[in-house]
C-alpha positions in Angstrom: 73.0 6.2 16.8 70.2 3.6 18.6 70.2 4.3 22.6 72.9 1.1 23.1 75.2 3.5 21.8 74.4 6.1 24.1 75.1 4.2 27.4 78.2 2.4 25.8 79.5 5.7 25.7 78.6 6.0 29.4 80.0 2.7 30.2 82.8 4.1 28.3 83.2 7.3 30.4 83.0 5.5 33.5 85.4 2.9 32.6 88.0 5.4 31.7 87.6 7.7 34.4 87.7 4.5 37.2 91.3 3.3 35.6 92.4 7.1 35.9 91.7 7.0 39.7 93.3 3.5 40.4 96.2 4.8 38.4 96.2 7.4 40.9 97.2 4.8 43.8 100.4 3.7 41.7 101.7 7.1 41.9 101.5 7.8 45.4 104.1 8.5 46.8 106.2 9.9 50.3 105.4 13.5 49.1 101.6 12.2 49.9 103.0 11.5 53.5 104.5 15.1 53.4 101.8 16.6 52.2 99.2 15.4 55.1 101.8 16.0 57.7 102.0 19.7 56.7 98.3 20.0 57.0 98.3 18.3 60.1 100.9 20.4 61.9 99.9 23.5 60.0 98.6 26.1 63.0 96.3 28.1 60.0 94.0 27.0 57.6 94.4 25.2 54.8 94.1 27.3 51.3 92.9 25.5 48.1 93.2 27.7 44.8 93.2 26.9 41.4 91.9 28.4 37.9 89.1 27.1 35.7 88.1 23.4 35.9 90.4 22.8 38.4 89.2 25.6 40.9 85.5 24.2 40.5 87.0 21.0 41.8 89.0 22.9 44.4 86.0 24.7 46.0 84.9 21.3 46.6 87.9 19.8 47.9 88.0 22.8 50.4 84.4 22.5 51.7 85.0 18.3 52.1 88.2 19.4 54.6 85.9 22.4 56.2 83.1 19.5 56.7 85.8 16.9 58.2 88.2 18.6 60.7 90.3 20.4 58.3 89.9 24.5 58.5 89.8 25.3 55.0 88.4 27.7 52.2 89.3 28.5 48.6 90.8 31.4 47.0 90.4 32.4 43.3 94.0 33.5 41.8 93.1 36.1 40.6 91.3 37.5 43.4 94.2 36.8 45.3 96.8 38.8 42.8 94.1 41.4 43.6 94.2 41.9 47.5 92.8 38.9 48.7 96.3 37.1 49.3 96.1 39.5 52.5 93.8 36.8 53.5 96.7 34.5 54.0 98.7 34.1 57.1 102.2 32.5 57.3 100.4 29.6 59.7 98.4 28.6 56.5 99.0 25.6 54.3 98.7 26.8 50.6 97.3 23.5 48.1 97.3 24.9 44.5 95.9 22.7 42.3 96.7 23.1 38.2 96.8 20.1 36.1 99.6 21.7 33.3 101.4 23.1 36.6 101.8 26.0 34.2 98.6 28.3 35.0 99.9 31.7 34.9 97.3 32.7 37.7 98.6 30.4 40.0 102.3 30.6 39.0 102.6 34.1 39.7 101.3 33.3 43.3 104.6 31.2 44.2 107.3 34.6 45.2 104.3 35.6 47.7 103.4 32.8 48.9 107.3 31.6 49.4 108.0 35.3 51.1 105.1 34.7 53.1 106.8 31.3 54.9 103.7 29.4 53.5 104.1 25.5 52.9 103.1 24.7 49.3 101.4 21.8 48.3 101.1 21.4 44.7 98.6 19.3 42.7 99.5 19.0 39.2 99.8 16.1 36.6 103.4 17.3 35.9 106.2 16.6 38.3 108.6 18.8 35.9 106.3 21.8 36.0 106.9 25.3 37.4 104.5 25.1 40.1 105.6 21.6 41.4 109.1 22.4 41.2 108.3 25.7 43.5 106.0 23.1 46.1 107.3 21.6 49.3 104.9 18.0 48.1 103.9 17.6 44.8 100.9 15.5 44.0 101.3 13.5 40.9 97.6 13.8 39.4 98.5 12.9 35.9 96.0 10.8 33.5 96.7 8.9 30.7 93.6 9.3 28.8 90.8 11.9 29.0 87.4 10.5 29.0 86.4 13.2 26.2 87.0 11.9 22.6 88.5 14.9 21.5 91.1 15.2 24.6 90.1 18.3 25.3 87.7 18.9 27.7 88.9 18.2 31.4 87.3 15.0 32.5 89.3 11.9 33.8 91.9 14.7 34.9 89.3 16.6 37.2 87.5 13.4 38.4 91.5 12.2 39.2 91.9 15.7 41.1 88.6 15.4 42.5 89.6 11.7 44.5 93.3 12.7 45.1 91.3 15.7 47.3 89.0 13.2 48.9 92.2 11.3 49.6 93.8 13.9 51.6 90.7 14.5 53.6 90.0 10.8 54.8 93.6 10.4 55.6 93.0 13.5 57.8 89.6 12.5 59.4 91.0 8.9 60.2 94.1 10.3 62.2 92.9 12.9 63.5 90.1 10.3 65.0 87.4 12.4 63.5 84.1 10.9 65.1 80.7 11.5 64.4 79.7 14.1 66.3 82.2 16.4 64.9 80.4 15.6 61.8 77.2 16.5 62.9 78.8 19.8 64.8 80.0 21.0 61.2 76.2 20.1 59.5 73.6 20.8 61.9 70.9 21.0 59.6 71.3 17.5 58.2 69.8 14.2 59.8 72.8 13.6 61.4 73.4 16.7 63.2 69.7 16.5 64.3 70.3 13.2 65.8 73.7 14.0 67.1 73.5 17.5 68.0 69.8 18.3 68.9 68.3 17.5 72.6 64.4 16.6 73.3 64.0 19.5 74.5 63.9 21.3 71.4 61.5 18.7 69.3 59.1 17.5 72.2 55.5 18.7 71.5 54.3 20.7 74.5 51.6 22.0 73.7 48.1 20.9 73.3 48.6 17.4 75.2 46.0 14.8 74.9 46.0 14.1 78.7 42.5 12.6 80.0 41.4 11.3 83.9 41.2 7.4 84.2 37.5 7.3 84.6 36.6 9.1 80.8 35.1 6.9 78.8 36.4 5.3 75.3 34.5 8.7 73.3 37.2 11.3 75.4 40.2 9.2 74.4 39.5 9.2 70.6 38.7 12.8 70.9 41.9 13.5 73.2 43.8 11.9 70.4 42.5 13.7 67.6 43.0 16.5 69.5 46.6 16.2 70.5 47.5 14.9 66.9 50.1 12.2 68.6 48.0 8.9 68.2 47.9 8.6 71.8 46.3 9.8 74.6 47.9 10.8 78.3 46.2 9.0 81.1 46.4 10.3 84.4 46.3 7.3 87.1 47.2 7.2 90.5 50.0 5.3 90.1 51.2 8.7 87.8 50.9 8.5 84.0 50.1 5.7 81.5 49.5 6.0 77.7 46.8 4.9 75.3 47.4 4.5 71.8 45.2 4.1 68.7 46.7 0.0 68.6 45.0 0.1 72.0 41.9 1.2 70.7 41.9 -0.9 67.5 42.9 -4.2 69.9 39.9 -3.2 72.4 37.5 -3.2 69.5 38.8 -6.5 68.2 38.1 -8.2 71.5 34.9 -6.1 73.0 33.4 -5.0 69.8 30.4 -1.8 70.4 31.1 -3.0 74.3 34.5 -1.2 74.3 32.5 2.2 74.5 31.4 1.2 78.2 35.6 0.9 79.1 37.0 3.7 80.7 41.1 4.9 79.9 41.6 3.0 83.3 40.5 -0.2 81.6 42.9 -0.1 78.1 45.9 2.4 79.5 49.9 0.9 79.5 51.0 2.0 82.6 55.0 2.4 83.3 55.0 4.0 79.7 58.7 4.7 78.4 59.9 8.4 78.9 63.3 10.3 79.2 64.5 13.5 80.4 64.4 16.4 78.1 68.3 17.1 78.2 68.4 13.3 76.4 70.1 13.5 72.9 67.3 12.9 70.3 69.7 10.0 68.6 69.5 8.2 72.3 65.7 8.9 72.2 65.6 7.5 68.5 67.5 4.7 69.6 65.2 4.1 72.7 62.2 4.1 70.3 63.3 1.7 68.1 64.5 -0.9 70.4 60.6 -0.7 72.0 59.6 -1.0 68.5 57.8 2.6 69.6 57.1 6.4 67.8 56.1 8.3 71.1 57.8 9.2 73.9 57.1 11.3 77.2 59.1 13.9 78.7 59.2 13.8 82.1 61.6 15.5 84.9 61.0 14.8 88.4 58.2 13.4 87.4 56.7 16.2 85.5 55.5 15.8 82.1 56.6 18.0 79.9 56.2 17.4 76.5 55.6 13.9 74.0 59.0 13.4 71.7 57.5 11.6 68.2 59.7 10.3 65.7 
């Protein structure tokens, strides 16, 4: 076998596994529409459970709703048969997911779970099965063709449970008008939650400015820069602050050669530089930065300087 036959059988994989999610789109049905409802009126948490394969995939669909506006976590079945189904209140949503609809595990959850008041969604590729005859909205996630050659090894079926999962979620960021900043709320450690989430205040340098008086010479600036490790330096005018930059230098030296080193910071500084408040959200800073085609900001309230925000 040459390595053309290797990524035919990718091609292979991939093509199987995309016509067992479009499939998935022909089999949609009104218990879909039931099924979102429940999670949207649901006053608890949504509960995702399943055995094997399918509760690796089921962990992940829980952590995409707990990510996107939906309260969620998973349970392990047999955990739950063990004491953990006191986790469970009758407010939650219950979304077992097994592909036979058979799995003991899960199975033997239903009498609780229907004692408890809960609202079962079932996930299953067999609409005839125990556990989707016991659901309130079955979800048809039935395949016609496992990627694996043998038919054995869970593949188109888990990749099919996998984007029937993400489809509940979307659905229930788009009506719930999920924005952005809920996002970033939920991943504060991302880029996103920095930008969203974070204020100036808490990434503006403050220490160690490169300030210098107007009348230092060209010498003080580079060393200020240096220095304050910002590629600028602070210039304190009369008129309040102004700002030059290593451009400035490099420019001066184009256009006065050695005879820049006889110019003061009065003679090269950008006065009116741009600034913001520290309470300003660093995406609006970002945003300011990159319309003035910038990378340094100054903090400054009531025209005190308090720090230099850098990209």
């Amino acid at each position: 076998m040459n390595q053309n036959d290797y990524q035919a059988i990718a091609k292979r994989v991939f093509a199987t596994e995309a016509k067992a999610v479009a499939d998935l789109a022909d089999q949609l049905d009104q218990q879909f529409s039931g099924a979102v409802q429940a999670m949207l009126s649901g006053k608890g948490k949504v509960v995702v459970c399943g055995m094997g394969k399918s509760g690796i995939i089921g962990k992940k669909i829980a952590a995409t709703f707990a990510s996107t506006g939906t309260p969620s976590f998973f349970m392990h079945p047999g955990e739950a048969y063990h004491g953990d189904l006191g986790m469970i209140t009758s407010d939650d949503v219950f979304l077992a997911i097994s592909n036979s609809g058979e799995t003991e595990e899960v199975v033997k959850l239903v009498p609780f779970l229907r004692d408890n008041q809960n609202t079962l969604i079932a996930m299953t590729a067999n609409p005839n099965s125990s556990l989707a005859k016991a659901a309130h909205c079955h979800l048809n996630i039935a395949v016609h063709q496992e990627a694996c050659p043998l038919q054995l090894a869970p593949t188109s079926s888990t990749t099919a449970t996998l984007a029937m999962g993400d489809a509940l979620a979307v659905t229930l960021m788009e009506v719930r008008g999920f924005a952005p900043e809920e996002f970033a709320r939920f991943h504060p450690g991302g880029s996103l939650g920095r930008r969203l989430l974070r204020r100036v205040a808490d990434e503006m340098q403050t220490n160690n400015l490169p300030l210098v008086d107007a009348g230092e010479d060209v010498l003080s600036l580079i060393n200020a820069m240096s220095q304050g490790g910002l590629g600028m330096a602070i210039v304190q005018v009369e008129a309040g602050l102004g700002v030059v930059t290593d451009g400035d230098i490099r420019r001066a030296l184009e256009q006065h050669g050695q005879q820049v080193f006889v110019q003061t910071a009065e003679n090269l500084v950008s006065l009116n530089p741009a600034s913001v408040p520290p309470e300003t959200r660093v995406e609006d800073a970002l945003a300011l930065m990159e319309q003035r085609q910038i990378t340094r900001l100054l903090v400054i309230t009531d025209g005190e300087l308090l720090g230099v925000f850098k990209k």
